[in-house]
PQR file of N, CA, C, O and H, with PARSE charges and radii, in Angstrom:
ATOM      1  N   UNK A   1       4.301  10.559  10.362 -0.4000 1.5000
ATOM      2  CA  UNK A   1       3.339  10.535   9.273 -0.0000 2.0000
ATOM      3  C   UNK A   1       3.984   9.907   8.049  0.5500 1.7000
ATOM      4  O   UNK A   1       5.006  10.500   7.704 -0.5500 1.4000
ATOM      5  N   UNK A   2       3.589   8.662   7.166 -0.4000 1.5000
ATOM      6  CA  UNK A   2       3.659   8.492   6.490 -0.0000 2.0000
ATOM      7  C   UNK A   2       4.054   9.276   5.050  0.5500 1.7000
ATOM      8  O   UNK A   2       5.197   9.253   4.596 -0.5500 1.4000
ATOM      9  H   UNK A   2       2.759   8.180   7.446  0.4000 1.0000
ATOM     10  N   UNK A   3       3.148   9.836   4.531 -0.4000 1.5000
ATOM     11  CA  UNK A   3       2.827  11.270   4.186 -0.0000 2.0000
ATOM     12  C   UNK A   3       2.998  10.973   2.594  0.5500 1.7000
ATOM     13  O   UNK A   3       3.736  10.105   2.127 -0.5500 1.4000
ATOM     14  H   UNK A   3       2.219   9.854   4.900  0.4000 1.0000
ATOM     15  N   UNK A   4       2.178  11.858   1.856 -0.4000 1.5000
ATOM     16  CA  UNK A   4       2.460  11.465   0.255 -0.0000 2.0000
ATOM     17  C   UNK A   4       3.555  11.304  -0.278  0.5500 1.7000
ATOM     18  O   UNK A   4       3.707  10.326  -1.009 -0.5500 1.4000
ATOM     19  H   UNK A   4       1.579  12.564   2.235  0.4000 1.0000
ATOM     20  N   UNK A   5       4.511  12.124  -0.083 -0.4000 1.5000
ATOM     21  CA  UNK A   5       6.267  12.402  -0.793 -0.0000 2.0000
ATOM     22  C   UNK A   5       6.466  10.754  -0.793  0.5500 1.7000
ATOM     23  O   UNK A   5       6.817  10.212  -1.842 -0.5500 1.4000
ATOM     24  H   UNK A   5       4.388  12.919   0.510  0.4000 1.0000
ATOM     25  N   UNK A   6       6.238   9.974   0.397 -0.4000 1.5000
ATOM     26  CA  UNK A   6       6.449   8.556   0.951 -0.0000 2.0000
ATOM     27  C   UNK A   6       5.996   7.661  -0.045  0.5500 1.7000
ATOM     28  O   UNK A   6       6.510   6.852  -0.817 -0.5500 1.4000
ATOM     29  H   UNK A   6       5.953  10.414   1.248  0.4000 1.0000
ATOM     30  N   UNK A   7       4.637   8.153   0.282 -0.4000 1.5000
ATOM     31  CA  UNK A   7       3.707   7.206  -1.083 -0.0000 2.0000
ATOM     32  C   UNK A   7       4.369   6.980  -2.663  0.5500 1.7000
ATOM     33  O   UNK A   7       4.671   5.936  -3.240 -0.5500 1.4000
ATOM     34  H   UNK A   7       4.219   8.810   0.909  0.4000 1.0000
ATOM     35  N   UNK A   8       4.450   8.253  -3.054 -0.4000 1.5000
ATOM     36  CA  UNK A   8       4.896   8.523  -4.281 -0.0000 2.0000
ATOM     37  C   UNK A   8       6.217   7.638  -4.794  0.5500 1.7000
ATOM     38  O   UNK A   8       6.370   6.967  -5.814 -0.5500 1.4000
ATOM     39  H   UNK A   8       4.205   9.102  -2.585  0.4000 1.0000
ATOM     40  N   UNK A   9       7.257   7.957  -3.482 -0.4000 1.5000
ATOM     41  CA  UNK A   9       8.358   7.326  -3.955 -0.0000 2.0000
ATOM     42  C   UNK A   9       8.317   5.830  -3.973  0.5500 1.7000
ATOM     43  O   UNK A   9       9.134   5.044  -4.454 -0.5500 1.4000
ATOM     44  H   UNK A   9       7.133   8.503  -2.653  0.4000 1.0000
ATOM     45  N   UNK A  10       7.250   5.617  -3.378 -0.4000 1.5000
ATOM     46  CA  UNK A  10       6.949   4.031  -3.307 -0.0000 2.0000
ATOM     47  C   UNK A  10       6.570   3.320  -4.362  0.5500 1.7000
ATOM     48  O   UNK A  10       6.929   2.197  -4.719 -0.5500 1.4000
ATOM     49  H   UNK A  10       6.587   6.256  -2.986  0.4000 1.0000
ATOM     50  N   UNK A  11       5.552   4.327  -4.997 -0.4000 1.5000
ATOM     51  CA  UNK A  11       5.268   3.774  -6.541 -0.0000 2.0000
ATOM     52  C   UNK A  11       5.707   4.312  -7.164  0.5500 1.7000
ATOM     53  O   UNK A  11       4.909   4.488  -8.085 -0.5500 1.4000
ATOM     54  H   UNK A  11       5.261   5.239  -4.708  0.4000 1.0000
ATOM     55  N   UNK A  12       6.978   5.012  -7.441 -0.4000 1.5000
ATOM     56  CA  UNK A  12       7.927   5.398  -8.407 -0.0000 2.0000
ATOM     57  C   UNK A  12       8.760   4.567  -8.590  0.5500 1.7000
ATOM     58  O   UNK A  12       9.131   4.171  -9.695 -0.5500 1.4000
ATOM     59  H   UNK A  12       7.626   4.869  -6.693  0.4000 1.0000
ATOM     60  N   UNK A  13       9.131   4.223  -7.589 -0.4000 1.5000
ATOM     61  CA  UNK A  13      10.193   2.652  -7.374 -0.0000 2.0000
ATOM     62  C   UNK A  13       9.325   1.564  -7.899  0.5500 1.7000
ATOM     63  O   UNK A  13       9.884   0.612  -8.445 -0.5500 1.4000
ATOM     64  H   UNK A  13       8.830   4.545  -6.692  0.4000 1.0000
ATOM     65  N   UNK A  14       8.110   1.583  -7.810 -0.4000 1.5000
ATOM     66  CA  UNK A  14       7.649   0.057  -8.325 -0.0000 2.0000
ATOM     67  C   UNK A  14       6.995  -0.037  -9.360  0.5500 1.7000
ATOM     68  O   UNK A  14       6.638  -1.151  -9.743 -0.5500 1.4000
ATOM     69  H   UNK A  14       7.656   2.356  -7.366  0.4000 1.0000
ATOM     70  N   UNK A  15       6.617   1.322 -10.202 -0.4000 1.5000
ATOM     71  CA  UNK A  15       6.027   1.551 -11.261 -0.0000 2.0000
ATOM     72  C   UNK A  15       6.132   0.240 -12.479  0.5500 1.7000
ATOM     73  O   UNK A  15       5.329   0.257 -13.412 -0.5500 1.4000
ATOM     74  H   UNK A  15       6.907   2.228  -9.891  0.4000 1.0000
ATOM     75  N   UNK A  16       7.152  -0.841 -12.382 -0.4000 1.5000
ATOM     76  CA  UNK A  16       6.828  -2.014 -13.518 -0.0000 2.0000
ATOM     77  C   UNK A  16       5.791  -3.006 -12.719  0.5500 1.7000
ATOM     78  O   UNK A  16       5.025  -3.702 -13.385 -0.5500 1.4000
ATOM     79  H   UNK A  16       7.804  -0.855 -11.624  0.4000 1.0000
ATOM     80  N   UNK A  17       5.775  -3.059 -11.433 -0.4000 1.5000
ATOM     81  CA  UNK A  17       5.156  -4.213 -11.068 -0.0000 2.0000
ATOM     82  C   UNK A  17       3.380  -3.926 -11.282  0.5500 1.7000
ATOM     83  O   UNK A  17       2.702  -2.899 -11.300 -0.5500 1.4000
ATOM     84  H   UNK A  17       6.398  -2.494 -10.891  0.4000 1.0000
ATOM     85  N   UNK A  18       3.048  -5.458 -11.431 -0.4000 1.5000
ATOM     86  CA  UNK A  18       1.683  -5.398 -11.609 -0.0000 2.0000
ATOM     87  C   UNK A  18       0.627  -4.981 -10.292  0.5500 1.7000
ATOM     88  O   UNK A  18       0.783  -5.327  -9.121 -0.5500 1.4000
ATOM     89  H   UNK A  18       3.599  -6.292 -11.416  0.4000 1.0000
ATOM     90  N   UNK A  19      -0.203  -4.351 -10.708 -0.4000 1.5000
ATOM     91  CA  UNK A  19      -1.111  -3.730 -10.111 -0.0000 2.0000
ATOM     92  C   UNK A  19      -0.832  -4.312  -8.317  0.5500 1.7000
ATOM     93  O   UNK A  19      -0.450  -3.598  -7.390 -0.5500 1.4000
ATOM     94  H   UNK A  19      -0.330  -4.070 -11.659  0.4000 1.0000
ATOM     95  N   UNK A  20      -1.249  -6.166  -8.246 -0.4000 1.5000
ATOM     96  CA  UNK A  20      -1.543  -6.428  -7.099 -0.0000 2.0000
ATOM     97  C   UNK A  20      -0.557  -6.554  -6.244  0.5500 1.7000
ATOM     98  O   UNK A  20      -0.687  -6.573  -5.020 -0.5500 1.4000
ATOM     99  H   UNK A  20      -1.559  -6.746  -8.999  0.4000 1.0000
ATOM    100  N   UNK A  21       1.031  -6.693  -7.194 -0.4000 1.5000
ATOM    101  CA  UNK A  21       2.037  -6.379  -6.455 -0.0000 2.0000
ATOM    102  C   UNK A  21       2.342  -5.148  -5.587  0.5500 1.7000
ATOM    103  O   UNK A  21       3.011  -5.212  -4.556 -0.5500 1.4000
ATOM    104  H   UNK A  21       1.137  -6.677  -8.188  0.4000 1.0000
ATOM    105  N   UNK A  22       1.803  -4.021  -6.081 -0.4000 1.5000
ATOM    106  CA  UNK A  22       2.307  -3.025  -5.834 -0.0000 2.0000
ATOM    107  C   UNK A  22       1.406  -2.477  -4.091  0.5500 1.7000
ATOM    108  O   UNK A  22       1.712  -1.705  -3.182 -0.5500 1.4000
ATOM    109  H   UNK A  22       1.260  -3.968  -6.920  0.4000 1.0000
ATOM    110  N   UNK A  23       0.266  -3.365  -4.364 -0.4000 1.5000
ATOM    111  CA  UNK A  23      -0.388  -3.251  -3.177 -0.0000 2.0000
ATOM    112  C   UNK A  23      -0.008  -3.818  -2.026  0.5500 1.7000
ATOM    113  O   UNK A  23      -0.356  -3.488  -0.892 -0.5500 1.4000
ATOM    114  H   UNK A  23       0.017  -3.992  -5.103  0.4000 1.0000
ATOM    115  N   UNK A  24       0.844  -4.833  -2.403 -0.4000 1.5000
ATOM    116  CA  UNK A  24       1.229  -5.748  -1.502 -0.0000 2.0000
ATOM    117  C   UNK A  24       2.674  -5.178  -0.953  0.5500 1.7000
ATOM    118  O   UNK A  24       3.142  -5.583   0.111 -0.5500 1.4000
ATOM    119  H   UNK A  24       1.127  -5.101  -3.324  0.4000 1.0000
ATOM    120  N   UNK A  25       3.305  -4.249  -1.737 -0.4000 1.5000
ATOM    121  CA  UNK A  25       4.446  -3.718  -1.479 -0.0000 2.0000
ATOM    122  C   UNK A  25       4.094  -2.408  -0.391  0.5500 1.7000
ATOM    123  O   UNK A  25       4.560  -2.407   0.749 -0.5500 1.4000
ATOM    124  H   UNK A  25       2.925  -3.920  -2.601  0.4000 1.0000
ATOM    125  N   UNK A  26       3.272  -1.379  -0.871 -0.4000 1.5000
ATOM    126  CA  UNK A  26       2.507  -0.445  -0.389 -0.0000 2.0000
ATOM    127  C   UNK A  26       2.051  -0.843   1.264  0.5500 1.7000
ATOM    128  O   UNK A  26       2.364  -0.121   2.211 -0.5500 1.4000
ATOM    129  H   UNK A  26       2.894  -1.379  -1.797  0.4000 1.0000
ATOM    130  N   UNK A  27       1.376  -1.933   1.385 -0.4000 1.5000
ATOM    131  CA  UNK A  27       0.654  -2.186   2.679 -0.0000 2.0000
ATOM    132  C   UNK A  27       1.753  -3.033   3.388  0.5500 1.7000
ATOM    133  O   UNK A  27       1.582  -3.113   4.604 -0.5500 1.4000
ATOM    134  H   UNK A  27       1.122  -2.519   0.616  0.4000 1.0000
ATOM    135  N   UNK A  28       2.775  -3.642   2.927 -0.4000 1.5000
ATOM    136  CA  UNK A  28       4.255  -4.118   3.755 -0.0000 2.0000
ATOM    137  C   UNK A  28       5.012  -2.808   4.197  0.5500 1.7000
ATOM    138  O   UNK A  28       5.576  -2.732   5.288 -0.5500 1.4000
ATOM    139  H   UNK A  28       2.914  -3.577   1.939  0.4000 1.0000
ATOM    140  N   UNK A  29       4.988  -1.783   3.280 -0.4000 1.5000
ATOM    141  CA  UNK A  29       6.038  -0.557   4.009 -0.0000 2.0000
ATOM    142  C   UNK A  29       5.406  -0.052   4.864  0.5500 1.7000
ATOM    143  O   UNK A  29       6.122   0.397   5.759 -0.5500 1.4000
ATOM    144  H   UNK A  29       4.530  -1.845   2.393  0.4000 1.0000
ATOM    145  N   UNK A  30       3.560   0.192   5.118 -0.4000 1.5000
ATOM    146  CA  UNK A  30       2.786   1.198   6.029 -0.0000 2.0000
ATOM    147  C   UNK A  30       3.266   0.208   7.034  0.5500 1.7000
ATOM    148  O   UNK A  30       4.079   0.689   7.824 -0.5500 1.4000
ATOM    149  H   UNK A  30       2.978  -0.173   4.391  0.4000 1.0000
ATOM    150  N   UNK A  31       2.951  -1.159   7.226 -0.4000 1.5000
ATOM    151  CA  UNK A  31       3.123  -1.959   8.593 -0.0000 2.0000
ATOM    152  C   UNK A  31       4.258  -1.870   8.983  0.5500 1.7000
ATOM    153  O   UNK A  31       4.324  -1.565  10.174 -0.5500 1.4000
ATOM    154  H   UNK A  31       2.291  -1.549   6.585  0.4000 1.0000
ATOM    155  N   UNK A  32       5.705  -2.081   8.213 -0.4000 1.5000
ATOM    156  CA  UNK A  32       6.993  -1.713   8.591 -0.0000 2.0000
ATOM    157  C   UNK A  32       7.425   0.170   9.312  0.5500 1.7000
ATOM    158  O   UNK A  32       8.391   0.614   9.934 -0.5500 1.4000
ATOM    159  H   UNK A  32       5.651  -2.328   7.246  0.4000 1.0000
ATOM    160  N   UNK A  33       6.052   0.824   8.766 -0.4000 1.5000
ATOM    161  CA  UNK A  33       6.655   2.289   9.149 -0.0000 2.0000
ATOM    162  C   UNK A  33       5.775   2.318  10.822  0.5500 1.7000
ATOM    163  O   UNK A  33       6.082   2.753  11.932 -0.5500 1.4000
ATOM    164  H   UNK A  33       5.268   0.463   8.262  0.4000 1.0000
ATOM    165  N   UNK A  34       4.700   1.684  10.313 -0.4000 1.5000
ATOM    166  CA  UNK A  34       3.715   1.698  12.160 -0.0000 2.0000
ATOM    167  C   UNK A  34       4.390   0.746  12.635  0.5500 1.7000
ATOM    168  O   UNK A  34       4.459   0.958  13.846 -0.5500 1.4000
ATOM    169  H   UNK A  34       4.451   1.331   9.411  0.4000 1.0000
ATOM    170  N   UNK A  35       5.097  -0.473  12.299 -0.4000 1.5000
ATOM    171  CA  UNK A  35       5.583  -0.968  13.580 -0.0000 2.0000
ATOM    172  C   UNK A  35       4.194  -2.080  13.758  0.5500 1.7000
ATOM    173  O   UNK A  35       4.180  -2.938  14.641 -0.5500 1.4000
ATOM    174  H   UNK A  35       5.041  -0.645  11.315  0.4000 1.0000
ATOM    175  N   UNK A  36       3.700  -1.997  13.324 -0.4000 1.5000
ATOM    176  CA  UNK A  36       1.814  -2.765  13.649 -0.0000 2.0000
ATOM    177  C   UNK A  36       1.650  -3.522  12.293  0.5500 1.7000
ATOM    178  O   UNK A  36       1.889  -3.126  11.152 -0.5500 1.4000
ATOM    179  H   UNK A  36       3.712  -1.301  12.606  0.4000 1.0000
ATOM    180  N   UNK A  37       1.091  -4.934  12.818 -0.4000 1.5000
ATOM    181  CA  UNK A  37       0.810  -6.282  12.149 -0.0000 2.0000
ATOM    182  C   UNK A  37      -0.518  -5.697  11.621  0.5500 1.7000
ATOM    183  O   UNK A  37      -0.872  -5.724  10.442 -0.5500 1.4000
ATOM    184  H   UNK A  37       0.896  -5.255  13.745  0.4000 1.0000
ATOM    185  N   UNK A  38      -1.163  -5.197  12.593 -0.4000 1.5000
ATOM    186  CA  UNK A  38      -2.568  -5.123  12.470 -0.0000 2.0000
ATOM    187  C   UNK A  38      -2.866  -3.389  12.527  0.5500 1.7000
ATOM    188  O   UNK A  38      -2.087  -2.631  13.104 -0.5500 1.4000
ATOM    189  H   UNK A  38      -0.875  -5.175  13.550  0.4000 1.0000
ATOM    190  N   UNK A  39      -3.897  -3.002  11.955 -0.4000 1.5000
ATOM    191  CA  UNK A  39      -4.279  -1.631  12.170 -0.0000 2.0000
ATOM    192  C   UNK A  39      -5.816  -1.574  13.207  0.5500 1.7000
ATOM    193  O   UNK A  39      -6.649  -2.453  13.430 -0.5500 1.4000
ATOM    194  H   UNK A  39      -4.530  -3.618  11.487  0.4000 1.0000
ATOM    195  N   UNK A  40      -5.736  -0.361  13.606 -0.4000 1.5000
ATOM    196  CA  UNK A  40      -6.774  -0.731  14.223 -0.0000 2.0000
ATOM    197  C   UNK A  40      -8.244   0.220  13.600  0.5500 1.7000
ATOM    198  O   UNK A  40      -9.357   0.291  14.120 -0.5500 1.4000
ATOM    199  H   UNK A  40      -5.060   0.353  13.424  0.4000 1.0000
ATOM    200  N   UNK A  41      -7.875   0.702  12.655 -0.4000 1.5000
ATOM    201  CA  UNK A  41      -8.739   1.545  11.746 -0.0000 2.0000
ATOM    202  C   UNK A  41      -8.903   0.526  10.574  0.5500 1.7000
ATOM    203  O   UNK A  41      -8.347  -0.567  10.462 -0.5500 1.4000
ATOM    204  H   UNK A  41      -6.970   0.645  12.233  0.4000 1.0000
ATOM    205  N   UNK A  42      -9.640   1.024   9.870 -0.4000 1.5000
ATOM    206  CA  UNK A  42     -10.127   0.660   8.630 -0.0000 2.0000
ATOM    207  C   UNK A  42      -9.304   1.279   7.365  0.5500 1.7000
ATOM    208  O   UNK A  42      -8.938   2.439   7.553 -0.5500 1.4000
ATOM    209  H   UNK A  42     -10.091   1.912   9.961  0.4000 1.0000
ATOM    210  N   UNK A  43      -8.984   0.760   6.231 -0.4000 1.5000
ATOM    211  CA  UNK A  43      -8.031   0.951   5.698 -0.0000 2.0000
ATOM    212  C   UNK A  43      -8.191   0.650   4.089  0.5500 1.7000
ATOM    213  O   UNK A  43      -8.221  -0.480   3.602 -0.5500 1.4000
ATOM    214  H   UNK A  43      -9.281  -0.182   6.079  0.4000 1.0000
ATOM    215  N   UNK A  44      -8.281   1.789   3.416 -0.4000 1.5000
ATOM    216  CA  UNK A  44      -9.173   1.036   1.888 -0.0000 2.0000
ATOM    217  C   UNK A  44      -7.393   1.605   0.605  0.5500 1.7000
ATOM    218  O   UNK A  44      -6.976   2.737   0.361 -0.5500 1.4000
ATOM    219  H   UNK A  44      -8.257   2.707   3.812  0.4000 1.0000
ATOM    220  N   UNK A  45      -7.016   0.648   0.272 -0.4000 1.5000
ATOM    221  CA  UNK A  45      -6.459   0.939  -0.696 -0.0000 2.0000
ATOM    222  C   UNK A  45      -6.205   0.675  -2.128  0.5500 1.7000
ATOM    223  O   UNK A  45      -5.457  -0.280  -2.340 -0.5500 1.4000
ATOM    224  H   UNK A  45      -7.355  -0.272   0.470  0.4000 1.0000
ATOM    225  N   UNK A  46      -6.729   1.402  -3.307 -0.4000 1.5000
ATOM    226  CA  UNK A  46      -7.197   1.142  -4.425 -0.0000 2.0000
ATOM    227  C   UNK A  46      -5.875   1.515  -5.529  0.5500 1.7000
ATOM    228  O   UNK A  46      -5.085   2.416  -5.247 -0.5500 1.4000
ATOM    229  H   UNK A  46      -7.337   2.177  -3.134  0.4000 1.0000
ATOM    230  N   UNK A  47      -5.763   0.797  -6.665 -0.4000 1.5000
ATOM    231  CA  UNK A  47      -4.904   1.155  -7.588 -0.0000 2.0000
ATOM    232  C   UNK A  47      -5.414   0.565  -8.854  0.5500 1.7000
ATOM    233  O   UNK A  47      -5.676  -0.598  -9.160 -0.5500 1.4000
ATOM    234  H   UNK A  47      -6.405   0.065  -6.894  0.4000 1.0000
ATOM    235  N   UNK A  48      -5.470   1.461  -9.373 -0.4000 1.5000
ATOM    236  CA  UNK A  48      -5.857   1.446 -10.834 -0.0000 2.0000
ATOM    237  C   UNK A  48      -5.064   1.105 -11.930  0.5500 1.7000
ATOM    238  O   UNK A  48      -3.941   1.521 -11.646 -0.5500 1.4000
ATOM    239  H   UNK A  48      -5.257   2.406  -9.124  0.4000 1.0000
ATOM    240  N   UNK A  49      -5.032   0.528 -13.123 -0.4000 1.5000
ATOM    241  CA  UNK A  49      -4.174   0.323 -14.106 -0.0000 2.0000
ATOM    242  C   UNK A  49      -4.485   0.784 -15.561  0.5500 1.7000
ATOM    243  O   UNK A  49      -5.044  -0.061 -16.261 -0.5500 1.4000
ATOM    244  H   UNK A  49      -5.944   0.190 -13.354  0.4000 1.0000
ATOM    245  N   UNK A  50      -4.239   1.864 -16.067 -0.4000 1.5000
ATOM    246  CA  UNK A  50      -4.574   2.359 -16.888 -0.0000 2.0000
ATOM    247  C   UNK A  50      -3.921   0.936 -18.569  0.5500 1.7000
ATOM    248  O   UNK A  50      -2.888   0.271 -18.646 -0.5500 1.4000
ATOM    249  H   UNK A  50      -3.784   2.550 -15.499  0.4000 1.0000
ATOM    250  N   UNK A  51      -4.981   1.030 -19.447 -0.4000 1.5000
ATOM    251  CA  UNK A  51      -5.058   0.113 -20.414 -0.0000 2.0000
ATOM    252  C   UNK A  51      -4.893   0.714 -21.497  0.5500 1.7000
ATOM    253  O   UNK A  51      -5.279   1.882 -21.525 -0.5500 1.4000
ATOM    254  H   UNK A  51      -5.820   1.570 -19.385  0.4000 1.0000
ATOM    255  N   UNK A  52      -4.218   0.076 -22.853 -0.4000 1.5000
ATOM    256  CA  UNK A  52      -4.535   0.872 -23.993 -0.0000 2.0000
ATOM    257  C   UNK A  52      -5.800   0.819 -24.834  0.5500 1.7000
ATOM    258  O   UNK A  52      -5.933   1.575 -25.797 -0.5500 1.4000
ATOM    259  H   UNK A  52      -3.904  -0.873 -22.830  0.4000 1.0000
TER
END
């Protein structure tokens, strides 16, 4: 399992990069942890950027 603790440290580590980076970092480690190019589920991942 992937699992949040995972998540977290993922965007703790990347917390300067911009939004679309971080997605792109995020969905490179899930494929590196499955081992899989492709998923075979559906897969929605959103990140927000808070503004002043």
């Amino acid at each position: 399992l992937f699992g949040k603790s995972r998540l977290m440290e993922l965007i703790q580590r990347a917390s300067i990069r911009a939004p679309k980076e971080l997605g792109k970092n995020i969905l490179h480690e899930l494929r590196n942890f499955s081992a899989e190019s492709h998923f075979s589920d559906d897969m929605t991942l959103m990140i927000l950027q808070r503004t002043q």
